[in-house]
C-alpha positions in Angstrom: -51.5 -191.1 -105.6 -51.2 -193.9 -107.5 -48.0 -194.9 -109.8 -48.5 -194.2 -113.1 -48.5 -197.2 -115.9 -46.2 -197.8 -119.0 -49.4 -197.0 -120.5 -50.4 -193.6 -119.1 -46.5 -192.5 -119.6 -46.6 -193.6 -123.2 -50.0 -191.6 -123.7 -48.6 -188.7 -121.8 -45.0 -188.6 -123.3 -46.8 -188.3 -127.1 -49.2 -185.7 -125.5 -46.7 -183.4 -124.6 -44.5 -183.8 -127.9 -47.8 -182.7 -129.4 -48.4 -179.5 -127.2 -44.6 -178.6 -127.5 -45.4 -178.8 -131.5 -48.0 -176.5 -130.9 -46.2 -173.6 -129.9 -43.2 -174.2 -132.4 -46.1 -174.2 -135.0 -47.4 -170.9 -133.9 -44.3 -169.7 -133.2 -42.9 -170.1 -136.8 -47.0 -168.7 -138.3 -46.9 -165.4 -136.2 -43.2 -164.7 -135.7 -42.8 -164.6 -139.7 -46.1 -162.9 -140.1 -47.7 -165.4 -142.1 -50.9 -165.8 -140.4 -52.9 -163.1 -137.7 -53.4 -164.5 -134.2 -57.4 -164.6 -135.3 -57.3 -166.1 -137.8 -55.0 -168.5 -137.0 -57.1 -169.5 -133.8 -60.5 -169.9 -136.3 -58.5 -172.3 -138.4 -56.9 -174.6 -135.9 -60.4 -174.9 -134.4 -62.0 -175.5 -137.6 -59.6 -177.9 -138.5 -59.2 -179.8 -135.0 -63.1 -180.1 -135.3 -63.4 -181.4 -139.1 -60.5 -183.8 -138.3 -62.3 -184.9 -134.9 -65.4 -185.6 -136.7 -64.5 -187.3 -139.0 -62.8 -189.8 -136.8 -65.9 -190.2 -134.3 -67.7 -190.6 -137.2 -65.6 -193.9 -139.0 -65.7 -195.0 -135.5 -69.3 -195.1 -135.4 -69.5 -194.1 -131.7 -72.3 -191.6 -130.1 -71.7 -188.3 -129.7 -70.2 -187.0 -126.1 -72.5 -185.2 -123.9 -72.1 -181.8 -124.5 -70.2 -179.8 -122.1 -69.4 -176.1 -123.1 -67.8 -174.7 -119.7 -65.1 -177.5 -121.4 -65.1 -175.7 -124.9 -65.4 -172.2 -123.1 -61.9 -172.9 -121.4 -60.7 -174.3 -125.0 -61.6 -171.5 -126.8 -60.3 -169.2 -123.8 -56.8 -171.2 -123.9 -56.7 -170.9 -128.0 -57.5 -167.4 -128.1 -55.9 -165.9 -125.6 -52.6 -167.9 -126.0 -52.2 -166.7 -129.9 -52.9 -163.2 -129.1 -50.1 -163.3 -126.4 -47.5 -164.5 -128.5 -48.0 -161.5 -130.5 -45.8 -159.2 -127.8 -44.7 -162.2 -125.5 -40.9 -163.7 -125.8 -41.0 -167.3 -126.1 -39.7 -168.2 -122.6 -41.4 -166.2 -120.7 -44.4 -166.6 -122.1 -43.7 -170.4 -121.3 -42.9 -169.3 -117.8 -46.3 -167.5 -117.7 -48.5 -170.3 -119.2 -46.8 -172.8 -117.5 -46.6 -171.0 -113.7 -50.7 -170.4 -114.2 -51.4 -173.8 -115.2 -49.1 -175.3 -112.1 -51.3 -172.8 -109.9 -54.6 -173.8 -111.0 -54.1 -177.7 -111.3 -52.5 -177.6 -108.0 -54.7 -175.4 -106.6 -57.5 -177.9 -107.1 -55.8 -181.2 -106.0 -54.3 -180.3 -103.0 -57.9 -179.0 -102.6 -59.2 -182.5 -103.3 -57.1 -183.8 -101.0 -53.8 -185.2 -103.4 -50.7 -185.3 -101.6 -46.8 -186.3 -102.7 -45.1 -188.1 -101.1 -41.4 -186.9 -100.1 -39.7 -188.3 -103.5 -42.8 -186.1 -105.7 -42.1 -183.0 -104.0 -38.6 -183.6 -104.7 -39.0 -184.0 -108.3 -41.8 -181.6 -108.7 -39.2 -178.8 -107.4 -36.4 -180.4 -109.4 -38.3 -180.0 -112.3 -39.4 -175.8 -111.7 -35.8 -175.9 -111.1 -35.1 -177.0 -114.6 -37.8 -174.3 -116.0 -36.5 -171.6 -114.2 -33.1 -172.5 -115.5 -34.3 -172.9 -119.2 -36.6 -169.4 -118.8 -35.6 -166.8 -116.4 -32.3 -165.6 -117.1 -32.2 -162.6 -119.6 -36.0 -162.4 -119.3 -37.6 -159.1 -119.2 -40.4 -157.7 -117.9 -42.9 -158.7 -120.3 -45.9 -156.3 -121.6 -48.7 -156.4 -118.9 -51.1 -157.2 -121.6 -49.7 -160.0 -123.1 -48.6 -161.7 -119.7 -52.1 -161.2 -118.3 -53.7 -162.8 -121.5 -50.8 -165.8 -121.3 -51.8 -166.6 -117.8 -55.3 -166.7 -118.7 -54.8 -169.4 -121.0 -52.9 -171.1 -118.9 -55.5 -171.0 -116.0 -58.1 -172.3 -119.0 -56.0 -175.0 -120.3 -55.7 -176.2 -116.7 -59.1 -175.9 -115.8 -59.8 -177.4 -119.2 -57.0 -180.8 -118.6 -58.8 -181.1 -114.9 -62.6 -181.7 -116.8 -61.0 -184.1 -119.1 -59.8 -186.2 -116.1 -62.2 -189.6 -116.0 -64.1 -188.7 -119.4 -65.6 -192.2 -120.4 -64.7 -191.5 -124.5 -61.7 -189.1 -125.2 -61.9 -188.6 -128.9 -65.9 -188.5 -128.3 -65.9 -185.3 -125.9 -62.4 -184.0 -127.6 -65.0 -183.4 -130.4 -67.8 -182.6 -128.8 -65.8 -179.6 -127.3 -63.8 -178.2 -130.6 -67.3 -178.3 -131.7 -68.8 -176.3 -129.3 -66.0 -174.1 -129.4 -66.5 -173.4 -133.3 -68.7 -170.5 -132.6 -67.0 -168.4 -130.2 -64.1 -168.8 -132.7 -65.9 -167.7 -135.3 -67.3 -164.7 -133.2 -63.5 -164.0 -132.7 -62.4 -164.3 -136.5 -65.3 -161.6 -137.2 -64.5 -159.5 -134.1 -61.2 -158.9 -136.0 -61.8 -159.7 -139.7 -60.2 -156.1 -140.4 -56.7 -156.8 -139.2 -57.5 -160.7 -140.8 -54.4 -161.8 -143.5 -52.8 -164.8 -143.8 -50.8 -166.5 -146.6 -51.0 -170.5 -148.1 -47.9 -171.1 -145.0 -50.3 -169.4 -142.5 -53.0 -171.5 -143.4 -51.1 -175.0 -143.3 -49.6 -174.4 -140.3 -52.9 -173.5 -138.8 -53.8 -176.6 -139.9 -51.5 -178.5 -138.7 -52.0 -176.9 -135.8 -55.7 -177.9 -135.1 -55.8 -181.2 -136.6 -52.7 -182.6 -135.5 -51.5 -181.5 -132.4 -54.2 -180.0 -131.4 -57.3 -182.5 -132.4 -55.9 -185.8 -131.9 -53.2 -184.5 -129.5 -56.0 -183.7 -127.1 -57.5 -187.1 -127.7 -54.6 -188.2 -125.9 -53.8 -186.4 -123.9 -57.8 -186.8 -122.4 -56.8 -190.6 -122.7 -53.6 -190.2 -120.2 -55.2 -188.2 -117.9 -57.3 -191.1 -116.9 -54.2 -192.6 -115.2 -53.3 -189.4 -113.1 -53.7 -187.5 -110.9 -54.0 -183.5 -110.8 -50.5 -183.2 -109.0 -49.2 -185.7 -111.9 -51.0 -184.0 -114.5 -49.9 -180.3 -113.6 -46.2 -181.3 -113.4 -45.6 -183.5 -116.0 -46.4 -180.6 -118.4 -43.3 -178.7 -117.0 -41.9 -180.9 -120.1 -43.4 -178.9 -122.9 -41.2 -175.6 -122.6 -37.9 -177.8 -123.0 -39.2 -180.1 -125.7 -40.3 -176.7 -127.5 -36.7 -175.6 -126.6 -35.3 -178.7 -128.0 -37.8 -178.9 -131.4 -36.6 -175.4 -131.9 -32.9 -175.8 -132.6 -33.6 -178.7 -134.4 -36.2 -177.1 -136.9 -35.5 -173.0 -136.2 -32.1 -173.0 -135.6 -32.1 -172.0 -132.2 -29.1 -172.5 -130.2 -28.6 -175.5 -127.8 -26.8 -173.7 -124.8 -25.4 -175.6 -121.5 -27.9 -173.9 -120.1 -30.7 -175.6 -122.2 -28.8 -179.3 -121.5 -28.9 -178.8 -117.9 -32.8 -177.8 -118.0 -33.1 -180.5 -120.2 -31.7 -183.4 -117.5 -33.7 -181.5 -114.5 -37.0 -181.4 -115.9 -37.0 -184.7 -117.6 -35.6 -186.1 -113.9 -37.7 -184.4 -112.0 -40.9 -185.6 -113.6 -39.8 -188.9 -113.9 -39.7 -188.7 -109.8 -43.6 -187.3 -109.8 -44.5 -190.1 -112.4 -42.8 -192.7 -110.0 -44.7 -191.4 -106.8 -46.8 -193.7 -104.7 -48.4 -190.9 -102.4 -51.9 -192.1 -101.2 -55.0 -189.7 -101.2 -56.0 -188.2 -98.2 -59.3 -188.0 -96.9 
């Protein structure tokens, strides 16, 4: 397992601001009822797929070849993480999300043969450490259904990341597969076009949502996983929950406990460790 570049932490370090925005964004839309989770899910595809466009298109590059088990497990991810946030606390549905997309990124490299070394197991645990720390306590047991629709989209995102690995063109298939996904979200927005409402707020942050951190934080986020590996690439989005901790007492007025601080320095630490690792493949 190869060290990763300047590069690749840049790329990665942006990517995960842009996933942490994500969930303060539809945080704020469905916490304050200003958008349903539908709805909301049509527009940020719509949008990440309008924006994506238009960039491949000023680029003048081919389209990606189409892949739509990729913009199955986007759509899956998208839906079913706005519809759990509906009955799901923010940390645990961060614990969820984040424990099913460890399991299946994991669950497929040390199947492929990835290994830490001594220093990335280290940080790897040093980092759940820092998420239990941040998450667990005062926790409840969280509605069945919404914990079993969070860990669905946490197996499809990481199912999604793990096809993204070694894509020639990022932006390219990033489009190709909000494309393909356009449909099924459609399907969705009808499925529930009864319960549909959302207000001018709703709509921008949906917006935001699709074609910002979404859309072109996909891009990158394709573009860093080129320099790691599956280990790496599970672990190092341990960082999202406490950046979305962090975003929110700066923007929501949430409170920055000790508790948060010391998640803060562990999970930070602890991925720096798994970035730094020089574990070898084994065959």
């Amino acid at each position: 397992m190869a060290r990763a570049t300047s590069a690749t932490i840049a790329l990665t370090a942006l990517a995960m601001a842009a996933f942490a925005a994500n969930s303060l964004l539809c945080r704020v839309a469905l916490r304050d009822g200003h958008v349903d989770p539908a709805s909301f899910g049509v527009i940020r595809v719509t949008a990440g797929a309008l924006v994506l466009a238009v960039a491949l298109r000023l680029r003048s590059r081919p389209a990606a070849t189409p892949d739509w088990r990729a913009a199955v497990m986007l759509f899956a991810y998208v839906a079913a993480f706005s519809f759990a946030y509906l009955t799901l606390s923010a940390g645990t549905g961060a614990l969820i999300l984040f424990g099913a997309v460890q399991l299946t990124m994991f669950a497929v490299g040390l199947a492929g043969g990835e290994r830490f070394a001594p220093a990335g197991w280290a940080g790897l645990a040093l980092a759940a450490a820092g998420l239990v720390v941040l998450v667990l306590p005062g926790v409840a047991a969280p509605p069945l259904a919404g914990a079993a629709l969070m860990a669905v989209a946490g197996a499809a995102w990481g199912a999604y990341s793990l096809r993204g690995r070694g894509v020639p063109d990022p932006l390219a298939a990033t489009a190709s597969n909000f494309l393909r996904a356009l449909p099924l979200a459609l399907l969705l927005g009808v499925a529930f076009g009864a319960r549909a409402h959302a207000d001018a707020a709703g709509i921008a942050l949906a917006i935001a949502s699709g074609a910002l951190t979404s859309g072109l934080g996909y891009v990158i986020w394709y573009a860093a996983l080129r320099g790691l590996s599956a280990l790496q690439a599970a672990s190092v989005q341990l960082s999202v929950p406490v950046i979305a901790a962090c975003g929110g007492t700066l923007w929501l007025d949430e409170p920055f406990t000790p508790r948060l601080a010391v998640a803060v320095v562990a999970i930070l630490g602890g991925i720096a460790l798994v970035l730094t690792d020089r574990a070898r493949k084994r065959g």
